[in-house]
N, C-alpha and C positions, 0 to 999 in steps of 0.2 A: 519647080522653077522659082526662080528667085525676083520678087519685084519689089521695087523702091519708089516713093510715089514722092513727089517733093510737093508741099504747099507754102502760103505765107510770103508768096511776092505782090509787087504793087507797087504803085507809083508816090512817090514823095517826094517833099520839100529838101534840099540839100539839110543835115543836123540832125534831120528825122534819124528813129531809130524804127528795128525791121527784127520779126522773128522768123527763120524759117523753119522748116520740116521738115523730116524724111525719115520716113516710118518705112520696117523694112520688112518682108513678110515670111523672116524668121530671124533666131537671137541674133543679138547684135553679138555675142561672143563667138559664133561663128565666122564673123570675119576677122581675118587679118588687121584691118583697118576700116573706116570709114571717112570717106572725103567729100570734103566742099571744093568743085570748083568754078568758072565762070568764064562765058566768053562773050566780049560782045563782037559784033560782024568787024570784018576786017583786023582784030586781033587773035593775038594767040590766047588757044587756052590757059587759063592760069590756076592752078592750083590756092586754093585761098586755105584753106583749116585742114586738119586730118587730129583725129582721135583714134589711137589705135585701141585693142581690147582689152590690152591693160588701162586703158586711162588715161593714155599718156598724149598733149595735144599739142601740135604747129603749127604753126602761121605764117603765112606768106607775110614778109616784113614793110608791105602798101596795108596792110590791114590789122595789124599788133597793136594793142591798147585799144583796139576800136570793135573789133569782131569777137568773139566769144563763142567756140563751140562744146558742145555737152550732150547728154545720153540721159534717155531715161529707160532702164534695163527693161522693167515690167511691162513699160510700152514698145519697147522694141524703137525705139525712136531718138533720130537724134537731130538736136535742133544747130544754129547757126543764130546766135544773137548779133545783130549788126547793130549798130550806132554810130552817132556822127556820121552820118553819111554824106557822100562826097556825089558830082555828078559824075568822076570816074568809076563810080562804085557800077553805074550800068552795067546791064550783062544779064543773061541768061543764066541762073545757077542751077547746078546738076551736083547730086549726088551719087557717089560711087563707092562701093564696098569690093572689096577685095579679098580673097581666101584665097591660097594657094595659088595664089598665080592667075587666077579669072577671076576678073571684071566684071562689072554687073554694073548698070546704070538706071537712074531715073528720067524721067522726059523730061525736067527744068522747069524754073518758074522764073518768069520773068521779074526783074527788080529793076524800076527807073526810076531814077532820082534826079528833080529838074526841077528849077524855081517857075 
């Protein structure tokens, strides 16, 4: 069974910068892909980063120049560098990997940004 565990949320100043996690409990080359996304109540989910297993990474264009995502193969882990942060940034972020067509999720960490 496949688990994804996400750390590295918390509450911050708007500017502030934020790292998170999502360590997967097996290779990352096994998925198709790896996704950041984020919801907070009342909106829709939004898709923020994806790194596929080539390496290859997109950004939802609320978050380009500002967010940064990457892998670290030996850890099985891939992180979500956030910066500049905004108080739209709120939201609960979840990581998702995907292989063939199944989804796989982690339980979220919460990230609030608020003066």
């Amino acid at each position: 069974q496949v688990q994804l565990v996400e750390s590295g949320g918390g509450l911050l100043q708007p500017g502030g910068s934020l790292r998170l996690s999502c360590a997967t409990s097996r290779s990352i080359y096994s998925f198709d892909s790896i996704n950041w996304y984020r919801q907070d109540p009342g909106k829709q989910r939004e898709l923020v980063a994806t790194i596929t297993a080539g390496g290859n990474t997109n950004y939802a264009d609320s978050v380009k120049g500002r967010f940064s995502i990457s892998r670290d193969i030996a850890k099985n882990t891939v992180f979500l560098q956030m910066n500049s942060l905004k108080p739209e940034d709120t939201a609960v972020y979840h990581c998702n990997a995907n292989n063939m067509g199944r989804e796989y999720w982690g339980q979220g960490t919460q990230v609030t940004v608020s003066s």
